[in-house]
C-alpha positions in Angstrom: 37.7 -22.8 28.4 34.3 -22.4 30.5 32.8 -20.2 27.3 34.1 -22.1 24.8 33.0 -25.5 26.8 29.6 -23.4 27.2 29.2 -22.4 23.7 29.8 -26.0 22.4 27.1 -27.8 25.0 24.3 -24.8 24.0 24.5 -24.0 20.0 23.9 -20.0 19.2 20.3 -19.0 18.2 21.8 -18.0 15.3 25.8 -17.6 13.8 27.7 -14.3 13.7 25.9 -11.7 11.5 27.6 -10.3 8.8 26.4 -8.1 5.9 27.9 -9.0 2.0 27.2 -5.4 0.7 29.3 -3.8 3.7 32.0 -5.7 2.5 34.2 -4.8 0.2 37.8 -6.0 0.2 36.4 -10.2 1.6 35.9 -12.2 -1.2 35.1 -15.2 1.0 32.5 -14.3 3.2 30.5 -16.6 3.7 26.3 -16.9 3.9 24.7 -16.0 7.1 22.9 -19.1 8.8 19.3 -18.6 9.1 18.3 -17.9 12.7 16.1 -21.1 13.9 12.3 -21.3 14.3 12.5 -20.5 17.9 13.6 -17.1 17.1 11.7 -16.5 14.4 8.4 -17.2 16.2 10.0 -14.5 19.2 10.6 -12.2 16.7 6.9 -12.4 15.4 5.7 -12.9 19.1 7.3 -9.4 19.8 5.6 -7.9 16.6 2.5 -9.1 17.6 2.6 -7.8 20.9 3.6 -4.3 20.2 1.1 -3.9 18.0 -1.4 -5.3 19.9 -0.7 -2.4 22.0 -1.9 -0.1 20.2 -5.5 -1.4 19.5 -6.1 -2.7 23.0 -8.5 0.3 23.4 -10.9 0.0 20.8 -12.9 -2.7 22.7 -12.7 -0.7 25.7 -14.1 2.8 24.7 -17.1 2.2 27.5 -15.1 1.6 29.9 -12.9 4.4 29.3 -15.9 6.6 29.1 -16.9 6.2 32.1 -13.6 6.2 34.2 -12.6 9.5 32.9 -16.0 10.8 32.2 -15.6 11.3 28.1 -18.1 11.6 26.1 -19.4 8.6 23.4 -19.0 11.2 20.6 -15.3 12.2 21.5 -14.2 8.9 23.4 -12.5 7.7 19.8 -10.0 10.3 19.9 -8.3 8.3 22.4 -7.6 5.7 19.0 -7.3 8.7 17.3 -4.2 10.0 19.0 -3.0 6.3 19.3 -2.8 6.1 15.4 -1.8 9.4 14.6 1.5 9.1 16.9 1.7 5.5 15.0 1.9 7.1 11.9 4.8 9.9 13.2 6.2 6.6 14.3 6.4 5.2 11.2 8.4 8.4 9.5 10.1 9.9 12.3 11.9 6.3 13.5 11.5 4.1 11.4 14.2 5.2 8.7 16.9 5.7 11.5 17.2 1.6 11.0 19.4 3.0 8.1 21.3 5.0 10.4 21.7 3.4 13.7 22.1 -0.1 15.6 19.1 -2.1 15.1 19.8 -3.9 17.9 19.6 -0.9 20.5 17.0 0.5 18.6 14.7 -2.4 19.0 15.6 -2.8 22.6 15.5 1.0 23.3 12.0 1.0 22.0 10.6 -1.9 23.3 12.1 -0.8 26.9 10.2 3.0 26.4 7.0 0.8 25.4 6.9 -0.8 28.8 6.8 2.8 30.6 4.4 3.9 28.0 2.3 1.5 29.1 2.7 1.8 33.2 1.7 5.3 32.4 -1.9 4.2 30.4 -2.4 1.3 33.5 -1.8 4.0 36.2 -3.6 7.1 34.3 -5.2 9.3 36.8 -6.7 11.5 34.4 -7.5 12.1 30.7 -4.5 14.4 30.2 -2.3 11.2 31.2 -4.2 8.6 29.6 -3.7 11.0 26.1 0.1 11.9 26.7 0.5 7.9 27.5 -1.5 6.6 24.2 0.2 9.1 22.3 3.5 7.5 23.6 2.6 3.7 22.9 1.7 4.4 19.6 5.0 6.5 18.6 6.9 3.1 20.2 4.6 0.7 18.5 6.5 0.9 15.3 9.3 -1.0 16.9 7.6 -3.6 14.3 8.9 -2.6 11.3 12.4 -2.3 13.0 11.7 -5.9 13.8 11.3 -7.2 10.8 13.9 -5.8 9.1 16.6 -7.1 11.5 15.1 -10.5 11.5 15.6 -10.6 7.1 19.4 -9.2 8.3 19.7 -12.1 10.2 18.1 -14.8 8.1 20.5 -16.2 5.4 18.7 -14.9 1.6 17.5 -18.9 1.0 15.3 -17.9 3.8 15.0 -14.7 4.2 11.0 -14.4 2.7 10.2 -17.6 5.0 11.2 -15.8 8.4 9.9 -12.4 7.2 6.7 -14.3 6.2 6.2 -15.8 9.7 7.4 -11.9 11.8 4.9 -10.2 9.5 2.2 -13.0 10.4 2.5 -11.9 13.8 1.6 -8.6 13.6 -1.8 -9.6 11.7 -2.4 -11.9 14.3 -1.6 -9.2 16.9 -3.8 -6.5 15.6 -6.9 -8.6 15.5 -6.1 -11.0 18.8 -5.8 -7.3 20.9 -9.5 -7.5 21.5 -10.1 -11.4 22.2 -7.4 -10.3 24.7 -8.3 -7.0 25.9 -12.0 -8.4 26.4 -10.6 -11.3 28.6 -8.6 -9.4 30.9 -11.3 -6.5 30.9 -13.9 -8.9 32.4 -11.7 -10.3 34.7 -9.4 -7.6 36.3 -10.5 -4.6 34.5 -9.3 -2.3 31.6 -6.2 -1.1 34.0 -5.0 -4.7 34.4 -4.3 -5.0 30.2 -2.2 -2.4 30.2 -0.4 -3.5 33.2 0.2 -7.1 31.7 1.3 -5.4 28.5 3.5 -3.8 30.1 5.3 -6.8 31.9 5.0 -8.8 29.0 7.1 -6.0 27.0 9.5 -5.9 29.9 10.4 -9.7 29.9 10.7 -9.3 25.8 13.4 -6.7 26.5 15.3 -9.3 28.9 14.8 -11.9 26.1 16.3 -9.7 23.3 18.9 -8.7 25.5 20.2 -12.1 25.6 19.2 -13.6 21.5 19.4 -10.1 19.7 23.3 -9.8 18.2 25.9 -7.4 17.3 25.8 -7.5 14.3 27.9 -4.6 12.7 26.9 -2.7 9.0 28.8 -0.1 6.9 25.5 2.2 6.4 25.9 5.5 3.9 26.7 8.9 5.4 23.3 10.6 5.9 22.0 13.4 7.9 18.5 12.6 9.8 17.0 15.5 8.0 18.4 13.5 4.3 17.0 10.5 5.4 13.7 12.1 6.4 13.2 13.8 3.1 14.4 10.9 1.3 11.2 9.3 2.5 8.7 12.2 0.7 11.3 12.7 -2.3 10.1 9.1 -3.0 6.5 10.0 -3.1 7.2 12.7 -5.7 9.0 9.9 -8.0 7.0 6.7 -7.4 3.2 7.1 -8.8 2.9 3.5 -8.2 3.1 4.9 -4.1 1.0 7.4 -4.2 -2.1 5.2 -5.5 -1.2 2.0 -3.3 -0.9 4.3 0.1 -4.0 6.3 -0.9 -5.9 3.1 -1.3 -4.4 2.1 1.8 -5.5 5.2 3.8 -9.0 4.2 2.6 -9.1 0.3 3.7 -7.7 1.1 7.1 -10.4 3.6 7.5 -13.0 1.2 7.0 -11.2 -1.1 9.3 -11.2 0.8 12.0 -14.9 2.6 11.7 -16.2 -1.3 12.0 -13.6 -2.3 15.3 -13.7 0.8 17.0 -17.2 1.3 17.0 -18.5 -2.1 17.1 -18.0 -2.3 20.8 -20.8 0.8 21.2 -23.9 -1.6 19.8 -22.5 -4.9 21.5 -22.2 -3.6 24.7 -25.3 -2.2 25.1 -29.2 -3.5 24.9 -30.4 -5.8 23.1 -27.0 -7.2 23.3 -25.1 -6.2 26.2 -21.8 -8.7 25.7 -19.2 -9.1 28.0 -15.9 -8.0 26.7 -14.9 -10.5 26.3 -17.5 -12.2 24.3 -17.3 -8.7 21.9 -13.3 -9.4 22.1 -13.6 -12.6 20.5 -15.2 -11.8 17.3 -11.3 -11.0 16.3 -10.7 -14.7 16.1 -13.5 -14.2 13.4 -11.0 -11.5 11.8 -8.5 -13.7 11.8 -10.0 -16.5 9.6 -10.7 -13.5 6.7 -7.3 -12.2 7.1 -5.4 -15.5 6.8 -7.4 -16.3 3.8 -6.1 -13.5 2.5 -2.7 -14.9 2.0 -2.8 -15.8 -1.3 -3.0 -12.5 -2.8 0.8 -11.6 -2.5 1.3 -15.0 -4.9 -1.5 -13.2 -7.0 0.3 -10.6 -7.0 3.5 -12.1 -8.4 2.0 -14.0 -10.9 0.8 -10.4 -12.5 -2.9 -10.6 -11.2 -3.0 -6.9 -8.6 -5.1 -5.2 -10.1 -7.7 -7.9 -10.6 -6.8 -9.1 -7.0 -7.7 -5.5 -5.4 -10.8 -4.8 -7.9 -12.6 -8.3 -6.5 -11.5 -7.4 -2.9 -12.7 -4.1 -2.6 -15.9 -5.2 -4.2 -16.0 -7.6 -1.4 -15.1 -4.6 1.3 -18.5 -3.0 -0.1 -20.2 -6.1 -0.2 -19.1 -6.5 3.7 -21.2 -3.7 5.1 -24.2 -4.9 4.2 -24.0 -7.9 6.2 -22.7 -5.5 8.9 -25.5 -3.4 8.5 -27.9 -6.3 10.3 -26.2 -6.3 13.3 -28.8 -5.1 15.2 -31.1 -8.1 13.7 -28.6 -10.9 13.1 -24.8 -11.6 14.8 -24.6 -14.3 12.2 -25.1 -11.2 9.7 -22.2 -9.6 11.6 -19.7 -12.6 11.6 -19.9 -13.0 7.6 -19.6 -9.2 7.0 -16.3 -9.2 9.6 -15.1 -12.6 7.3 -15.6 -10.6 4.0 -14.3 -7.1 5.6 -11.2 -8.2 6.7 -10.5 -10.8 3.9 -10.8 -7.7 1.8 -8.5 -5.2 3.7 -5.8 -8.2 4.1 -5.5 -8.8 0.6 -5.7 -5.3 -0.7 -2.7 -4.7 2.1 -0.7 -7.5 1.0 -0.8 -6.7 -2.9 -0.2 -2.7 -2.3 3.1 -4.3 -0.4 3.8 -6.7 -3.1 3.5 -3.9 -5.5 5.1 -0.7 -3.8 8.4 -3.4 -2.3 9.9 -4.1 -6.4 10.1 0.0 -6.7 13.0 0.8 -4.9 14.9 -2.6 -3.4 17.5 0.1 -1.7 14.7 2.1 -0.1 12.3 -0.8 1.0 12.4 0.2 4.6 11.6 3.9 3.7 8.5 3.0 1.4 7.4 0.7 3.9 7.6 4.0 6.0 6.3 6.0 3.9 3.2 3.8 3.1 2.3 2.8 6.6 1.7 6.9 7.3 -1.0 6.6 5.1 -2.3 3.5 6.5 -1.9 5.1 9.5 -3.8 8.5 8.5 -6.8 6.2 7.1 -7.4 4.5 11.2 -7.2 7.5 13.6 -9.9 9.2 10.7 -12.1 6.1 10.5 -11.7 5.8 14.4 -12.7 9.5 15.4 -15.6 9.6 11.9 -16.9 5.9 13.4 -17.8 7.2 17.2 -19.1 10.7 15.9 -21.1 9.1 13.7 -22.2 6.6 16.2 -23.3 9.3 18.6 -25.5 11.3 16.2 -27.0 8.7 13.8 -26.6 5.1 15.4 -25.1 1.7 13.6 -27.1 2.8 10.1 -24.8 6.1 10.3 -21.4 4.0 10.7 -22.4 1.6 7.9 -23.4 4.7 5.6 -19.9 5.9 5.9 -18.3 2.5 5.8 -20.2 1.7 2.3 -19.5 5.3 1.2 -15.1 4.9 1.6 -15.5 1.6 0.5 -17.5 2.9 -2.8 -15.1 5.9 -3.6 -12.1 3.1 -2.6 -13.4 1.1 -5.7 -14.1 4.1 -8.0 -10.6 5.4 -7.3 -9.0 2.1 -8.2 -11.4 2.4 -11.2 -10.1 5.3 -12.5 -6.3 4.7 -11.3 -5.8 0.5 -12.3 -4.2 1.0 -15.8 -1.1 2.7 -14.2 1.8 -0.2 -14.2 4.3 -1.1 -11.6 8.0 -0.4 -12.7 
């Protein structure tokens, strides 16, 4: 009586999960109810904080220079790793959502992110600070995980609204990770954002624990290995894939050669910001990326190839507002505005088109594109601070402008191939 009593004076987060297409002998089953805003803005707090965790570093190359005596010209590798792991992430774990319990899975992850972390907060040396990035950005992909339970557990009336506002978070994540890395830099040093990371991760696990449910799904009999290859069979059969994650490779390239090495100009003469002055030119990132939500309506309405031709125009156009850092930071806001407007949109259409291919394999092409995406920032990351070190700012906007041109040119010569 004190559950039931219990259950009637605190309403469930959400009702009992149950999925239609496992099934098959229950006429009757009824809709899933739509887990309430509350959850939903967890769900995208949780997104946004595991991927926050894996940019942390790129306002903090200078201060990890010095602490473990690297080098300027081979400091980004410490991005680099971080993204490359991402991307094994991405097609190592993220298909076993198919396979196993989401709700261990998340929680499994999310718990191995909080050691990951310790580890990068306590690193006593390079070799740990490597083996530790390496390990937050294989557990960082707990975001796709994410949102796929959260459409399981929204009813399909709102299933787009609450995937919407998970996927917002990780936007918001990626580009708030230096505003917040800069903060706690200048206050308590690099160490300390790990640290808090770390306990922030921890009380997400304690939360999920509690709101995440067992919800039970009649999967198909596959072998890892099947589902694996599953993921590449799909690049051999979907052209559409191959164009959208190349193009993708090339945008998050140029995203990160402009916020990994941006921090190298700042934080010196004439300049010399704080971090957390450098951190918060991602709340300028922010305003380019959220005005890039229209383009997956664009997108809809038949208008993708138009819709990435004007923004990667726009990605070029970006650099050479960049390009004047050194004489203008006004220059430097407008260029971050157009840069990221440009990468946001050209993201959200490549989803919009790539998601219609397959609708039984959307969490394997989501897989399989996000390696790409992945590829394109631990290249621009390691290209931006060699670049940096031998040629100065000119030198990262050369090679900015230059993926940004042959971005355009290939969409050029690749925009009358048609979506299925």
């Amino acid at each position: 009586m004190c559950k039931l009593q219990t259950n009637l004076e605190h309403p469930p987060l959400y009702n009992e999960i149950t999925d239609s297409s496992s099934s098959t002998a229950i006429s009757n089953t009824k809709e899933p109810s739509s887990i309430t805003r509350a959850v939903t803005l967890l769900f995208a707090a949780a997104c946004g904080i595991s991927v926050a965790n894996i940019y942390f570093a790129q306002p903090l190359l200078d201060q990890l220079s010095e602490a473990f005596g690297i080098n300027h010209s081979t400091i980004g590798i410490v991005i680099t790793i971080t993204q490359i792991f991402y991307g094994l992430g991405l097609l190592l774990l993220v298909p076993l959502g198919d396979l196993l319990n989401q709700r261990r899975l998340i929680i499994g992850q999310m718990l191995l992110s909080t050691i990951a972390l310790a580890i990068v907060g306590t690193a006593f040396s390079s070799t740990v600070l490597f083996a530790g990035m390496a390990l937050v950005g294989l557990l960082a992909v707990v975001t796709q995980t994410l949102v796929a339970f959260a459409a399981t557990m929204a009813s399909s009336a709102e299933r787009g609204k609450v995937v919407g506002i998970v996927t917002s978070g990780i936007v918001i994540g990626i580009l708030l990770a230096r505003t917040f890395a800069g903060i706690l830099t200048d206050l308590a040093g690099w160490r300390s954002v790990y640290l808090v990371s770390a306990v922030i991760m921890l009380l997400m696990v304690c939360i999920f624990a509690k709101v995440l449910p067992h919800a039970e799904r009649k999967v198909k009999s596959m072998s890892y290995i099947r589902l694996i290859r599953s993921v590449l069979d799909l690049f051999i059969q979907e052209r559409t894939l191959r164009i959208r994650s190349f193009l993708a490779m090339l945008i998050f390239a140029d995203f990160s050669i402009l916020w990994t090495s941006l921090v190298l100009p700042l934080s010196t003469p004439p300049f010399a910001l704080s971090h957390s002055a450098i951190g918060a030119f991602g709340l300028v990132g922010v305003a380019g990326a959220l005005a890039a939500a229209r383009a997956g309506k664009l997108a809809d309405q038949g208008y993708g190839q138009r819709t990435t031709g004007i923004s990667l125009a726009l990605l070029l156009l970006s650099w050479l507002f960049i390009r004047y850092l050194e004489h203008s930071l006004m220059a430097l806001v407008i260029g971050i505005i157009l840069l990221d407007l440009a990468v946001q949109a050209v993201h959200v259409t490549n989803q919009a088109m790539i998601l219609p291919l397959r609708a039984e394999a959307r969490s394997r092409l989501t897989a399989g594109y996000m390696v790409f995406y992945s590829i394109g920032g631990a290249s621009g990351s390691i290209a931006s601070t060699q670049m940096y070190a031998y040629f100065g700012w000119g030198g990262v906007c050369l090679l900015g402008a230059s993926i940004s041109a042959f971005a355009l040119l290939f969409w050029a010569m690749t925009s009358q191939v048609k979506t299925k």
